[in-house]
MITORRO-676751 format. One record per residue (C-alpha): residue in one letter; chain; x, y, z. Coordinates in steps of 0.25 Angstrom, whole numbers, plus 5000, padded with zeros to 4 digits. Example, Ala and Ser with C-alpha at 12.3 -4.5 7.8 and 13.67 -1.06 7.14 Angstrom:
# MITORRO-676751
+----+----+------+------+------+
| aa | ch |    X |    Y |    Z |
+----+----+------+------+------+
|  a |  A | 5049 | 4982 | 5031 |
|  s |  A | 5055 | 4996 | 5029 |
+----+----+------+------+------+
//
This chain:
# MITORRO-676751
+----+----+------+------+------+
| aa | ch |    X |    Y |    Z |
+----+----+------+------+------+
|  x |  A | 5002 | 5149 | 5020 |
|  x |  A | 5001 | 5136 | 5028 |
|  x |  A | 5015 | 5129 | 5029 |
|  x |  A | 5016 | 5113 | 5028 |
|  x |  A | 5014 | 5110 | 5043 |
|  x |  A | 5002 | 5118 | 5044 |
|  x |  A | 4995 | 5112 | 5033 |
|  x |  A | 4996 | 5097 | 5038 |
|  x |  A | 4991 | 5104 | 5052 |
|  x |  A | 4979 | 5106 | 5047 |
|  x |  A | 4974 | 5094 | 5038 |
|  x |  A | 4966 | 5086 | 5046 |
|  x |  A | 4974 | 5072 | 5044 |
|  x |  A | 4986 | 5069 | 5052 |
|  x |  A | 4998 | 5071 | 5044 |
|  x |  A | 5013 | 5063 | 5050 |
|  x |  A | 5026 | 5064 | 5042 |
|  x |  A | 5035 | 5052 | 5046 |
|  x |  A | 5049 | 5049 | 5044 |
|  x |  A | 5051 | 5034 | 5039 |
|  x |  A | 5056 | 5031 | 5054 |
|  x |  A | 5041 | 5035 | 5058 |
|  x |  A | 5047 | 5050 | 5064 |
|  x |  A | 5036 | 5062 | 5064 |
|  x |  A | 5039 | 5071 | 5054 |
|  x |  A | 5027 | 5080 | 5055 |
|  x |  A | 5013 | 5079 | 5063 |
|  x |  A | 5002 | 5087 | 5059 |
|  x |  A | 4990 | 5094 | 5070 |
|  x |  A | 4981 | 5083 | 5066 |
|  x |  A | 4990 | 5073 | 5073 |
|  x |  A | 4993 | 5081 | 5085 |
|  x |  A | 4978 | 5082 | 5086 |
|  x |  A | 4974 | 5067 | 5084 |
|  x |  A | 4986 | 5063 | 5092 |
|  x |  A | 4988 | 5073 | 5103 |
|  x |  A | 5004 | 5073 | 5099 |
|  x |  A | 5010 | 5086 | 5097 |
|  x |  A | 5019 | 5089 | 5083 |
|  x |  A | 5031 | 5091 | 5092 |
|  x |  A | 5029 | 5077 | 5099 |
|  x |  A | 5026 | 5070 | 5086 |
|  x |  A | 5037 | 5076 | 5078 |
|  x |  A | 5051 | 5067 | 5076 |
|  x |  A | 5042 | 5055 | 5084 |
|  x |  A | 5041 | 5042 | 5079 |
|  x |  A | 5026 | 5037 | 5077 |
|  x |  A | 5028 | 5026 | 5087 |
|  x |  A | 5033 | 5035 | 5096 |
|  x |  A | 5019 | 5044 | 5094 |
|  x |  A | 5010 | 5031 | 5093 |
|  x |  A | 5009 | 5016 | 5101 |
|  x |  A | 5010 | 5007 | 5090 |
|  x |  A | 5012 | 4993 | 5088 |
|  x |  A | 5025 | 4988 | 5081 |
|  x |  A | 5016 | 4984 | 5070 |
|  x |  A | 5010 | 4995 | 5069 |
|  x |  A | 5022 | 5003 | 5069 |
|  x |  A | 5030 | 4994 | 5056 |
|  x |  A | 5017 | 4996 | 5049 |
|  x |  A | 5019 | 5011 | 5050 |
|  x |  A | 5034 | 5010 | 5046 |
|  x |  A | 5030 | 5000 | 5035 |
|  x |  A | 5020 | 5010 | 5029 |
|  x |  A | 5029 | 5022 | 5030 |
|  x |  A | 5040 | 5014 | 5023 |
|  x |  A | 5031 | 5010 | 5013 |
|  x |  A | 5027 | 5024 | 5010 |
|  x |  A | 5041 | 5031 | 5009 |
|  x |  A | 5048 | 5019 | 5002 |
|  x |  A | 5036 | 5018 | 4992 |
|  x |  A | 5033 | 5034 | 4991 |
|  x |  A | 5019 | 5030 | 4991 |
|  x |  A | 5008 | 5032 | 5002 |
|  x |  A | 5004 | 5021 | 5010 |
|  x |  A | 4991 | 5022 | 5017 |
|  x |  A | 4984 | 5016 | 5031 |
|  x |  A | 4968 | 5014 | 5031 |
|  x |  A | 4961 | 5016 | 5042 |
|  x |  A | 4949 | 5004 | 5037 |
|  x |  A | 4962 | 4995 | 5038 |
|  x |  A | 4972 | 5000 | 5046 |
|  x |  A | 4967 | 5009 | 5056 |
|  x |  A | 4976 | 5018 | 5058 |
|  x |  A | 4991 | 5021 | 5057 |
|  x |  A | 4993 | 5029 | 5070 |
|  x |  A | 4986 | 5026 | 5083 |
|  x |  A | 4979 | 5039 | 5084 |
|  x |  A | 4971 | 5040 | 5098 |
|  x |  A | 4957 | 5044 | 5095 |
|  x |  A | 4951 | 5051 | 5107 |
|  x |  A | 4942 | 5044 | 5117 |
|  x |  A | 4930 | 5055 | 5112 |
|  x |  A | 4931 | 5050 | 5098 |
|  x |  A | 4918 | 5041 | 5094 |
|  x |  A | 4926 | 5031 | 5088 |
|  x |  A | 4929 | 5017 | 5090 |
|  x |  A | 4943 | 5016 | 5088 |
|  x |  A | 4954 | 5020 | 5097 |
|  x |  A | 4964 | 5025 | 5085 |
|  x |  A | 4962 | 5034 | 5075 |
|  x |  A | 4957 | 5026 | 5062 |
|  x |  A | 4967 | 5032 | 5050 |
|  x |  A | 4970 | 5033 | 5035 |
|  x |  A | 4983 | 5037 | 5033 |
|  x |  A | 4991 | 5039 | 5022 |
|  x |  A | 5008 | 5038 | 5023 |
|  x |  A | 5012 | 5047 | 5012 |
|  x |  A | 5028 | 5047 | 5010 |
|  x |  A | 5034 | 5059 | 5010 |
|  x |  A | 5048 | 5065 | 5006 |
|  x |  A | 5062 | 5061 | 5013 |
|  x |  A | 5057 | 5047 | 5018 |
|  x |  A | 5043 | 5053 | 5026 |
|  x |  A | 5029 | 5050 | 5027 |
|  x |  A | 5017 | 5058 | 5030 |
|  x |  A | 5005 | 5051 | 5036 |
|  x |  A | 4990 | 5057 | 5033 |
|  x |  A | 4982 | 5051 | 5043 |
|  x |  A | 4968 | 5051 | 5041 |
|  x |  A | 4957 | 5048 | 5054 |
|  x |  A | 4948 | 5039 | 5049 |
|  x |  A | 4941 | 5036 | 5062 |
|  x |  A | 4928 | 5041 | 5059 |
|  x |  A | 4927 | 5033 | 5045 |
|  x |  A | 4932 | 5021 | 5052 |
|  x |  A | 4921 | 5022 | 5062 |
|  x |  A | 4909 | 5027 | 5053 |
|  x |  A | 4913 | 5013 | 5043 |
|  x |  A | 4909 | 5005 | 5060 |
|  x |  A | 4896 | 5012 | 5059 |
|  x |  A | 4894 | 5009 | 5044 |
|  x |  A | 4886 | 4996 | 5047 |
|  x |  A | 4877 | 5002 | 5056 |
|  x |  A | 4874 | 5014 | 5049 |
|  x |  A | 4870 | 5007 | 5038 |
|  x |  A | 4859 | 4998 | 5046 |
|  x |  A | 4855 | 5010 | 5053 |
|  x |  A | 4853 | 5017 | 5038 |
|  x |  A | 4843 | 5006 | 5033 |
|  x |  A | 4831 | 5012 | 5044 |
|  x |  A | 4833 | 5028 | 5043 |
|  x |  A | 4824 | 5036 | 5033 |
|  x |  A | 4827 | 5045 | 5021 |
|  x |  A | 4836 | 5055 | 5025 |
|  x |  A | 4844 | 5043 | 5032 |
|  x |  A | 4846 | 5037 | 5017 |
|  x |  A | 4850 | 5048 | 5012 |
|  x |  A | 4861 | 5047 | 5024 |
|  x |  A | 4863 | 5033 | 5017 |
|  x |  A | 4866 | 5039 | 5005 |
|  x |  A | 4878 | 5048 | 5009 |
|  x |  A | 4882 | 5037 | 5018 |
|  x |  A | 4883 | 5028 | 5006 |
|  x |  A | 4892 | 5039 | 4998 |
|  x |  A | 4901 | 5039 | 5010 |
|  x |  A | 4903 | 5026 | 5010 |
|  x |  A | 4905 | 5024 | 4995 |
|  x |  A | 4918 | 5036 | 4997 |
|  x |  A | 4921 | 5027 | 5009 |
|  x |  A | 4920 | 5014 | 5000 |
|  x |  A | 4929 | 5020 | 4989 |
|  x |  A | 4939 | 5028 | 5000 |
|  x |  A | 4941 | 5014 | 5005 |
|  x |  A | 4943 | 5007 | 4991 |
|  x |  A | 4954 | 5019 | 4988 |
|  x |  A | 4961 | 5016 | 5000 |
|  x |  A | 4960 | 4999 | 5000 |
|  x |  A | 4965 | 5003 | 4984 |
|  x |  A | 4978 | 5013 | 4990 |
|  x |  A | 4980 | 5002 | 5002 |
|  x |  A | 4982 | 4990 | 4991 |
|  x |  A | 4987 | 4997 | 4980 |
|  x |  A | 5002 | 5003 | 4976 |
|  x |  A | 4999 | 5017 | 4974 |
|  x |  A | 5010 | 5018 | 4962 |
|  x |  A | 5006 | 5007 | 4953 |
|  x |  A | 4993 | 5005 | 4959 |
|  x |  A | 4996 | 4989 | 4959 |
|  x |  A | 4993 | 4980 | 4971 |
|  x |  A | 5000 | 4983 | 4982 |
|  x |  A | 5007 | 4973 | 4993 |
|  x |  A | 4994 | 4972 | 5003 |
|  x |  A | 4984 | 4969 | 4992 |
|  x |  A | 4994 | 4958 | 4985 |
|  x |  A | 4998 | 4952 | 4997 |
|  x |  A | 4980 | 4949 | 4999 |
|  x |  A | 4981 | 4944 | 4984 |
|  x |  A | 4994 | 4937 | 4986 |
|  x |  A | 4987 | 4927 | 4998 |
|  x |  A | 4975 | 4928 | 4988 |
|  x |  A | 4983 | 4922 | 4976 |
|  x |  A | 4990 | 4912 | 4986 |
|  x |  A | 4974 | 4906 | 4991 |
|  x |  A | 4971 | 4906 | 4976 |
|  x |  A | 4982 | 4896 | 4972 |
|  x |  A | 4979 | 4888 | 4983 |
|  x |  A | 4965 | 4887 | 4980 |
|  x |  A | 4966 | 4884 | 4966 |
|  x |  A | 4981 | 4878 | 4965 |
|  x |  A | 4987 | 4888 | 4955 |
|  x |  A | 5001 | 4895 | 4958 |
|  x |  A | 5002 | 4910 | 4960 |
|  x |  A | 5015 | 4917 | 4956 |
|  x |  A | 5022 | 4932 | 4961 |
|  x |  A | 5031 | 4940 | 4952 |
|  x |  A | 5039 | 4949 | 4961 |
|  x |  A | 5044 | 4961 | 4951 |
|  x |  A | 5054 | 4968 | 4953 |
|  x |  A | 5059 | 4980 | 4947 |
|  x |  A | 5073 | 4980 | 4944 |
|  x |  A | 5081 | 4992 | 4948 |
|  x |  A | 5070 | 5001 | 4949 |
|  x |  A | 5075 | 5010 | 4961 |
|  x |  A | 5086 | 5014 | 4951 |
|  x |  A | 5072 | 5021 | 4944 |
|  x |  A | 5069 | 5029 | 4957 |
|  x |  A | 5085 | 5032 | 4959 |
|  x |  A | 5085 | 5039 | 4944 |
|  x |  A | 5071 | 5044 | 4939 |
|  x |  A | 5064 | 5047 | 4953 |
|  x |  A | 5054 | 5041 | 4960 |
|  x |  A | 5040 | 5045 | 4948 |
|  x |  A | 5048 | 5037 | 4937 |
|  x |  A | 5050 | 5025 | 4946 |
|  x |  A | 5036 | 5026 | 4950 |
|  x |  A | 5034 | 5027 | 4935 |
|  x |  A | 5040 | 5014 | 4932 |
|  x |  A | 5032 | 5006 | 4946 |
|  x |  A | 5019 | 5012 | 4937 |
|  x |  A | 5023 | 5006 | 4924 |
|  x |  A | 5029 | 4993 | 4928 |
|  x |  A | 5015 | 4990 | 4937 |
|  x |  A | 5006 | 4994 | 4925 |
|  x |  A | 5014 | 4985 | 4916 |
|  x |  A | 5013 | 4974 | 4927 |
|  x |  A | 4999 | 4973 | 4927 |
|  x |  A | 4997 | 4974 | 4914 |
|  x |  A | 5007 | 4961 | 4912 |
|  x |  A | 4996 | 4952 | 4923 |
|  x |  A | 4983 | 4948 | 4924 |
|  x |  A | 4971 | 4953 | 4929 |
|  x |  A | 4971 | 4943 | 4943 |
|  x |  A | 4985 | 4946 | 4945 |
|  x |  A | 4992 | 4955 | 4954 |
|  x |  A | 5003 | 4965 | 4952 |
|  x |  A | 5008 | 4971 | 4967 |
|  x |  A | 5019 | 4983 | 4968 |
|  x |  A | 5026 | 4974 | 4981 |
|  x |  A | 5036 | 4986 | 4983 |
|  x |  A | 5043 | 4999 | 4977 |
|  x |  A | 5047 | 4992 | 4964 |
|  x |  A | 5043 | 4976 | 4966 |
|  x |  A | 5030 | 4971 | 4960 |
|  x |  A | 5022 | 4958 | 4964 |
|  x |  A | 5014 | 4952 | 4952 |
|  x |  A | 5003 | 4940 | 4957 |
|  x |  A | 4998 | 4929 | 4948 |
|  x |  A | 4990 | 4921 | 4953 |
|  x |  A | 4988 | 4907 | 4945 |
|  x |  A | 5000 | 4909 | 4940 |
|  x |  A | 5013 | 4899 | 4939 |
|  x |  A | 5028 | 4904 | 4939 |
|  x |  A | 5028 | 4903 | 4924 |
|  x |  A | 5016 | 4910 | 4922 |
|  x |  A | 5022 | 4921 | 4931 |
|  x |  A | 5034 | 4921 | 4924 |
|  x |  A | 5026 | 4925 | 4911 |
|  x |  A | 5021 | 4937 | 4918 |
|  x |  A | 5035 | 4942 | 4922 |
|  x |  A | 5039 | 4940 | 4909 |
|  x |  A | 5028 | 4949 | 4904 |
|  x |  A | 5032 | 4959 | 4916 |
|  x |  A | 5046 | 4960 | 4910 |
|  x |  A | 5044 | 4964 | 4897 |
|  x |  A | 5033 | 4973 | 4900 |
|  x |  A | 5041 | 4979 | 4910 |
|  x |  A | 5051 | 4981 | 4900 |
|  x |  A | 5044 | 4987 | 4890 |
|  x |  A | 5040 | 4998 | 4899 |
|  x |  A | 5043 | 5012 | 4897 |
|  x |  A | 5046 | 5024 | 4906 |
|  x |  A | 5045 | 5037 | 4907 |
|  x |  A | 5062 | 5037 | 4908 |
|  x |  A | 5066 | 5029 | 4896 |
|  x |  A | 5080 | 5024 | 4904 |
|  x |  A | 5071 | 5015 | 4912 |
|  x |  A | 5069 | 5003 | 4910 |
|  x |  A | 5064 | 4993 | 4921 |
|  x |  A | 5064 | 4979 | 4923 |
|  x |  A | 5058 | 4970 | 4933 |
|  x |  A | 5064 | 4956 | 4941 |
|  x |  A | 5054 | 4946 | 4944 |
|  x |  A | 5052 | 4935 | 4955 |
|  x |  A | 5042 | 4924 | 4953 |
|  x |  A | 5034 | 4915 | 4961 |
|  x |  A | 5024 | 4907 | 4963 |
|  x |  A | 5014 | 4900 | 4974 |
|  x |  A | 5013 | 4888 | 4978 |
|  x |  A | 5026 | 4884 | 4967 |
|  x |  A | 5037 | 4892 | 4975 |
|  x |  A | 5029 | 4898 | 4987 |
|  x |  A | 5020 | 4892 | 4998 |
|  x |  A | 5013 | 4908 | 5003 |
|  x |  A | 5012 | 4920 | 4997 |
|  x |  A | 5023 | 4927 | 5005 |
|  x |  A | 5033 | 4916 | 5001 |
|  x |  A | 5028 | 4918 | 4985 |
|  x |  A | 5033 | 4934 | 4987 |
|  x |  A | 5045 | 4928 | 4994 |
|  x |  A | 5048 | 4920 | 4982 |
|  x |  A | 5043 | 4930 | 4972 |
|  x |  A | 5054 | 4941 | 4978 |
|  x |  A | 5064 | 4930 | 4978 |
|  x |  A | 5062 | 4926 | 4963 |
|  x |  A | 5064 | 4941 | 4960 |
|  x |  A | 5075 | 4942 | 4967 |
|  x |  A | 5082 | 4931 | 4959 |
|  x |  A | 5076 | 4939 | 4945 |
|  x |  A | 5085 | 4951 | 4950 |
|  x |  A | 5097 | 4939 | 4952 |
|  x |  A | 5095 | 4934 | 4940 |
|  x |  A | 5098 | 4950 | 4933 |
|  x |  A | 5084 | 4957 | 4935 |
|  x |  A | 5074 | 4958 | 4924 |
|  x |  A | 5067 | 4945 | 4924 |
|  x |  A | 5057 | 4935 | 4930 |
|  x |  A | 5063 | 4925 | 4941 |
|  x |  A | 5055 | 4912 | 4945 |
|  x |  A | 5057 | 4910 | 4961 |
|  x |  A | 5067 | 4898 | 4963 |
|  x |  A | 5070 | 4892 | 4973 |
|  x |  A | 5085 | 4890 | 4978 |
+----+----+------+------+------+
//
């Protein structure tokens, strides 16, 4: 029977456990192959002790893999966007443009505060996607058989297509709830922000929080907590219109965006959000969750999106002063 180590040996994806502190864990063949380091040199290194990177680079890397273990949720790198996560050396022989290996990877957490990196070469897609443009010219003047070439090109590129759409969906989207994740709200944030600008209405944010919910996670386990970030995300977009926005900001906080909306309309909404909140039931009936709420609005009490979060976070913060389980208006002292 093949053992743990010999299976990862033989899948033809590079497989990397890390600690949080970046510390190699395990390193399959693939990567001895595509990197020319041994197992016994890779092992208990750090990555940027294996690889040059730039500091960026590197607080990218830690940020991801924090994300990853503090959420328990993958988090993913695309090569279309990102390029690749480790500077992989393609060889001088490779027909290829590019000097680094272009690569998908997925940062899975693992047990015990460790992740495990699938990385996946995506060189050869990278490239064909160059020579798209001028296949397709090059298509237009070739005979029959060369059509039915098109055809199976066009059915690859309609996998591509929807591959793409599956990933840009995973890359904007919290895997959990499914809601609008931080990137994509920060693009409909500055949106919003243009928007009242142009047409001289105000925007409002409602930064939730979830009173005491680790409390959840310390007593019934990590499945009912995520049960209660499912239910209070489905009540929360029920509670808002179509054009607005609900974001899952962190583990337990919630951004809602409403766009031509004063602070009193917004403080409707939380309203609405506190008593649908508290009408929800779970599968452990000695839970009952309530949520604080900071409110602001843009241009009223912010001049930039960034400050309207700010003050949005401060304005909970003062609902959680004021005894938690309410709706708090940012004011300023």
């Amino acid at each position: 029977m093949l053992e743990e180590k010999d299976v990862i040996d033989l899948v033809q994806v590079g497989i990397v456990v890390l600690d949080k502190e970046l510390s190699v864990k395990s390193w399959n063949r693939w990567m001895s192959i595509h990197t020319n380091i041994k197992k016994d040199e890779a092992h208990e290194k750090k990555l940027d002790e294996l690889f040059s990177f730039t500091p960026s680079q590197l607080k990218g890397i830690k940020r991801k893999v924090k994300t990853a273990i503090t959420m328990q949720n993958p988090t993913f790198i695309v090569a279309s966007t990102d390029s690749f996560l480790l500077p992989i050396e393609l060889p001088l022989s490779s027909q290829t443009s590019y000097t680094y290996m272009q690569q998908d990877v997925t940062i899975m957490p693992c047990e015990k505060g460790h992740v495990m990196l699938l990385i996946y070469d995506q060189t050869a897609l990278m490239e064909s996607q160059k020579r798209e443009k001028k296949r397709a010219e090059d298509l237009a003047a070739i005979n029959e058989q060369a059509n039915k070439t098109i055809e199976k090109l066009k059915a690859t590129e309609k996998l591509l297509v929807q591959q793409r759409d599956l990933i840009f969906y995973q890359a904007n989207h919290d895997q959990l709830t499914g809601l609008t994740n931080r990137h994509l709200f920060q693009d409909r944030l500055n949106m919003a922000i243009k928007e009242s600008k142009r047409n001289n209405w105000p925007t409002s944010l409602l930064f939730i929080d979830l009173d005491d919910f680790k409390q959840i996670n310390d007593r019934h386990g990590h499945e009912v907590g995520d049960e209660v970030l499912i239910k209070i995300s489905n009540s929360l977009k029920e509670t808002i219109r179509e054009k607005d926005t609900v974001v899952r900001f962190g583990g337990d906080e919630f951004i809602i965006l409403l766009s031509n909306t004063d602070e009193k309309g917004a403080m409707v909404v939380a309203n609405n959000i506190l008593k649908k909140v508290d009408a929800i039931e779970f599968s452990k009936e000695d839970i009952k969750m309530t949520p604080s709420i900071g409110i602001a609005s843009y241009p009223k009490d912010a001049s930039s999106a960034k400050e309207l979060v700010t003050l949005a976070d401060r304005a909970l913060y003062q609902a959680k002063f004021k005894g938690k389980n309410q709706a708090s208006i940012y004011e300023k002292y």
